[in-house]
N, C-alpha and C positions, 0 to 999 in steps of 0.2 A: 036649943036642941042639944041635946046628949051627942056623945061622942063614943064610939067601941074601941079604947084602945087598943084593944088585940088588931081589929083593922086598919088603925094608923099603922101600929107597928108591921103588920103587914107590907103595906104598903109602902115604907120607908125603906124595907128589905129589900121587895123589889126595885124599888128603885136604884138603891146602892147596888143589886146583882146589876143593873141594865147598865149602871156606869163603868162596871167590872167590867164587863164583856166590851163595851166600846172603847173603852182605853187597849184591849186585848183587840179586838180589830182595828182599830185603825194603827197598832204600832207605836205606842206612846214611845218618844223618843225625849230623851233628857239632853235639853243641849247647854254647854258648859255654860258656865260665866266669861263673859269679857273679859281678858286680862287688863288693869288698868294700863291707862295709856301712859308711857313716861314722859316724863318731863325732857323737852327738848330744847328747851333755852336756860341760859345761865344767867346766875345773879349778874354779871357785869354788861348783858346784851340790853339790859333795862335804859330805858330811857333815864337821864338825869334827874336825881330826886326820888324816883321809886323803887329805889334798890333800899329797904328797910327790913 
């Protein structure tokens, strides 16, 4: 069966306005990145041998 691209592309429009609006209603919110955690032991608290 044949395909009407005008109607896909349609279609895809709407669909991208419906993701518009529901990002727009519910409030998309961007929440940060983790700051990485730091390192809280030292080379020397290493068991014997695995300090390399």
């Amino acid at each position: 069966p044949t395909t009407d691209a005008d109607a896909v592309r349609r279609e895809i429009d709407e669909f991208e306005a419906a993701v518009e609006r529901a990002h727009r209603d519910t409030g998309e919110r961007h929440v940060p990145a983790t700051p990485p955690t730091p390192r809280t032991y030292h080379q020397n608290d290493l068991p014997e041998g695995a300090e390399q």
